[in-house]
ZAGUFI-109138 format. One line per field, with one value per residue (C-alpha): residue number from 0; z, x, y. Coordinates in Angstrom, 2 decimals, decimal comma, padded with zeros to 5 digits. Each point is the difference from the previous one (the first is absolute). Example, Ala and Ser with C-alpha at 12.3 -4.5 7.8 and 13.67 -1.06 7.14 Angstrom:
% residues 2
nr: c(0:1)
Z: c(007,80:-000,66)
X: c(012,30:001,37)
Y: c(-004,50:003,44)
END
This chain:
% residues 226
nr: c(0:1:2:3:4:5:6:7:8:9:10:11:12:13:14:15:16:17:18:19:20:21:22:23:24:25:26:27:28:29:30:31:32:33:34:35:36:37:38:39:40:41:42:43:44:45:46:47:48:49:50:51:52:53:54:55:56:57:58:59:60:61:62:63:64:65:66:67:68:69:70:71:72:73:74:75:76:77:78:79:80:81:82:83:84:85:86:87:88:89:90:91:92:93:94:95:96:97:98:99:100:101:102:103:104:105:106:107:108:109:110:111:112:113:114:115:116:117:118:119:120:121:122:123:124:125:126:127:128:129:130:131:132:133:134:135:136:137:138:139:140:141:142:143:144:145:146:147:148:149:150:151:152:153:154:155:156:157:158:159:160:161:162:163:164:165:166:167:168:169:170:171:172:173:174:175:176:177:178:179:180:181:182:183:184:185:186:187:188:189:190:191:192:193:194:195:196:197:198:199:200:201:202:203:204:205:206:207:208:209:210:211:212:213:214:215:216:217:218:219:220:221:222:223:224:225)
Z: c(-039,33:-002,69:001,08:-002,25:001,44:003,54:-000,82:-001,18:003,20:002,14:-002,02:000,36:003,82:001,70:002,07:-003,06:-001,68:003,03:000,84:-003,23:000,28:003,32:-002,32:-002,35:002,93:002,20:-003,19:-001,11:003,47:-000,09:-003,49:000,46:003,12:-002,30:-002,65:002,35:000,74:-003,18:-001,08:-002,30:-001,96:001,93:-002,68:000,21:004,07:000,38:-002,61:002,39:002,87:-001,30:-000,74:003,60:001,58:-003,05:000,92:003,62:-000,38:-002,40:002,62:002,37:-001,99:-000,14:003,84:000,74:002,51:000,93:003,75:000,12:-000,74:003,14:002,05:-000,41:000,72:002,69:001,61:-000,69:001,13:003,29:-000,02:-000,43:003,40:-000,11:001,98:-001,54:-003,68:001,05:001,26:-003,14:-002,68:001,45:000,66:-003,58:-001,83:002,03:-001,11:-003,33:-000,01:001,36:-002,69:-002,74:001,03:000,15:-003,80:-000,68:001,26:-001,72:-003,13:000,87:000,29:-003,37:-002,31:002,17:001,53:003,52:001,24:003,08:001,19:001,98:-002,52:000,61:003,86:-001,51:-002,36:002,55:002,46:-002,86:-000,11:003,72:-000,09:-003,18:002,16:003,47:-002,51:-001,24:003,24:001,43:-002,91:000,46:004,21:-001,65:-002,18:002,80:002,26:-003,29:-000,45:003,85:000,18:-003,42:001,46:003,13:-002,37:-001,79:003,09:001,24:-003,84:000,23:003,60:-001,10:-003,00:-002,06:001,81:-001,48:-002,57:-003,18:-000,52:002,48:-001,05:-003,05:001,12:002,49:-002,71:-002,09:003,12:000,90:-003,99:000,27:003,01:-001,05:-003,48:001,96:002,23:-002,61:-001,71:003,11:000,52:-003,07:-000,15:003,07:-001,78:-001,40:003,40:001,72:-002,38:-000,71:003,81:000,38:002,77:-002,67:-002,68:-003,12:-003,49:-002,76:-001,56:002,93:000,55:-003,70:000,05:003,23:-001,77:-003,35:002,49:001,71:-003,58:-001,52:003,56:-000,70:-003,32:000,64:002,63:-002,20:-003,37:002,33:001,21:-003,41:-001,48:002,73)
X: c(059,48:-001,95:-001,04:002,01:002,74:-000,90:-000,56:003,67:001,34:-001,65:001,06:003,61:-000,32:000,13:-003,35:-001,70:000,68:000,13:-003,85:-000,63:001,15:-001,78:-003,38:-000,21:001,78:-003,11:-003,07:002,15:-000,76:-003,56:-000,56:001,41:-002,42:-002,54:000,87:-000,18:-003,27:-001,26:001,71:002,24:002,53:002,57:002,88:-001,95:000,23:004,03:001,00:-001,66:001,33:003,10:000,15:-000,85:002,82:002,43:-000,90:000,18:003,58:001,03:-001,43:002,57:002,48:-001,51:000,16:003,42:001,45:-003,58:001,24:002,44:-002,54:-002,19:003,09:001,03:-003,77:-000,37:003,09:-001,69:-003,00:001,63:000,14:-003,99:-001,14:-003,77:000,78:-002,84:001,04:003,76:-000,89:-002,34:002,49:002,62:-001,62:-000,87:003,28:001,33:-002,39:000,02:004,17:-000,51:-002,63:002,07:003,19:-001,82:-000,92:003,54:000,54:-002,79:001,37:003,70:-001,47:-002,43:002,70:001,99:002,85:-001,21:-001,35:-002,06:-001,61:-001,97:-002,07:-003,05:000,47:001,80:-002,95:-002,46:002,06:000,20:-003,63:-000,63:002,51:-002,08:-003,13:001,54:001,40:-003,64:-001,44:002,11:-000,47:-003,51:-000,17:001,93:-002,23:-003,19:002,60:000,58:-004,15:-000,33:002,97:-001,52:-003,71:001,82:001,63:-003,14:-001,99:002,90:-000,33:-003,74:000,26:002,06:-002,47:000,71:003,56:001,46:002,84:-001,56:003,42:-000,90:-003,09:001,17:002,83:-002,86:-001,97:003,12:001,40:-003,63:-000,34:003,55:-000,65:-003,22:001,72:003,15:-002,78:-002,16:002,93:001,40:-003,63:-000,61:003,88:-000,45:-002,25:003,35:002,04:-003,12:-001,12:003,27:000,66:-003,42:-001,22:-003,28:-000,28:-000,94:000,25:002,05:-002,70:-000,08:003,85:000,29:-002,54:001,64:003,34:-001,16:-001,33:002,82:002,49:-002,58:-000,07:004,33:000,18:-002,15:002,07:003,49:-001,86:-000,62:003,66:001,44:-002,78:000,94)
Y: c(006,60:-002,32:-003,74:-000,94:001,19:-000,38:-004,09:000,56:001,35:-002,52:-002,93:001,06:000,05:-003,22:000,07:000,74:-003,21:-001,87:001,03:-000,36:-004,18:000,18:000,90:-002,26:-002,78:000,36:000,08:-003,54:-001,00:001,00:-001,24:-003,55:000,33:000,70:-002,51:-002,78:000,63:000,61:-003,89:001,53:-002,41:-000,94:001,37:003,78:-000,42:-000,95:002,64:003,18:-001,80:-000,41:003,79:000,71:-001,99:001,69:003,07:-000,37:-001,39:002,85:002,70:-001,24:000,99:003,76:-000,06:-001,08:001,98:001,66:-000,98:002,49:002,71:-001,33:-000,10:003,25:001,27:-002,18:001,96:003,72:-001,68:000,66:003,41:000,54:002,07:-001,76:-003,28:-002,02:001,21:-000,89:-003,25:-000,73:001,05:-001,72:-003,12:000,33:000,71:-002,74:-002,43:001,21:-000,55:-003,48:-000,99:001,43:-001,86:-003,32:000,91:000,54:-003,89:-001,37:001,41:-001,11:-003,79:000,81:000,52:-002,89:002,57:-001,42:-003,27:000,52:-003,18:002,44:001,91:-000,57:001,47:003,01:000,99:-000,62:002,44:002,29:000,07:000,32:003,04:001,66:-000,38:001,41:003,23:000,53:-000,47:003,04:001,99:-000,22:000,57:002,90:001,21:-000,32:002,58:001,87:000,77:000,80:002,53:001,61:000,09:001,87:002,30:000,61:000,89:002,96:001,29:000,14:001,45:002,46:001,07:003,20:000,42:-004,36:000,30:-000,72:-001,69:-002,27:-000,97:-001,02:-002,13:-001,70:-001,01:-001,26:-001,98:-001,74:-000,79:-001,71:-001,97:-001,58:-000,66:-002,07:-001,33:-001,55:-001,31:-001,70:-001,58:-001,11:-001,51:-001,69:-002,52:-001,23:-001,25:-000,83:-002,31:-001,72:-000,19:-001,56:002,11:000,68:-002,21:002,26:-001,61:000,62:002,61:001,80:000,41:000,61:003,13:001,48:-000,56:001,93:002,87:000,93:-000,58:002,67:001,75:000,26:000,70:002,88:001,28:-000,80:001,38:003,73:000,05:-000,12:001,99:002,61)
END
């Protein structure tokens, strides 16, 4: 398939152009970060940062109903035989639901549909269940790289008579794990620093925010290049 034609497919799916908005979202952040320091003109500062907050509203929009989705994999979730890994992704799709249904009111009260006096205490719970999610996923992902190692050791035990079948599918699992788990680090930035548990600044939560958008669209870009 040409790029061409591959940036087609992804820009019809909704990830694509929601990552996409997530991109350029978290360089506005970093760049009216960087404008501020720099003593730009006032006018040059509010126009990026009023891009940011645009595009942060209009990404709500692409993520309506997203809580379903967590709900239902919170539920399968329960099914996973590893007790760590069901605990993990379960504890993650719920917090995952919960964040994206507190998006769902901030949007209701951004375009005025709602008036919650509360808002404030909403996004801030929002936030606290983002950063519980990505803590899980990554306890997760720690289990993930000490059941592979463990795996690895039996295949090199057994030498000449291991699968090559399975040592593929090793190598593709541990290169999948430490993708998701560099993501969920770097995202983490995010929650922690709005929460105020580590105060980062803007720069830094707009550079962790471009990695992880890249991080996605590379991930969205293979599955409809597939």
């Amino acid at each position: 398939m040409s790029s061409v034609a591959t940036f087609n497919k992804f820009l019809h799916t909704t990830t694509g152009r929601e990552k996409m908005c997530r991109l350029v979202q978290y360089f506005s952040r970093f760049y009216v970060f960087y404008l501020t320091r720099q003593g730009a003109p006032k006018d040059v500062i509010t126009k990026w940062a009023g891009l940011k907050g645009h595009l942060g509203n209009a990404r709500k929009f692409f993520r309506l109903a997203k809580n379903v989705e967590f709900a239902t994999n919170a539920i399968k979730g329960l099914s996973i035989q590893d007790p760590v890994l069901r605990a993990t992704t379960v504890l993650k799709q719920v917090g995952m639901f919960l964040y994206y249904t507190t998006e769902a009111i901030n949007l209701m009260n951004i375009i005025s549909f709602r008036h919650d006096s509360n808002l404030k205490d909403i996004t801030r719970l929002g936030q606290k269940c983002w950063f519980i999610a990505l803590s899980a996923s990554l306890v997760s992902g720690v289990h993930k790289f000490n059941v592979l190692k463990e795996k690895r050791q039996r295949l090199v035990a057994a030498g000449e008579k291991a699968d090559p079948a399975d040592a593929k599918k090793l190598t593709k699992d541990f290169v999948s794990a430490r993708y998701q788990f560099i993501q969920d680090a770097c995202d983490i930035v995010i929650p922690t620093s709005g929460l105020g548990i580590i105060s980062f600044d803007e720069g830094v939560v707009g550079i962790a925010g471009m990695i992880t958008s890249a991080m996605a669209i590379r991930t969205q870009w293979n599955k409809v290049s597939a």
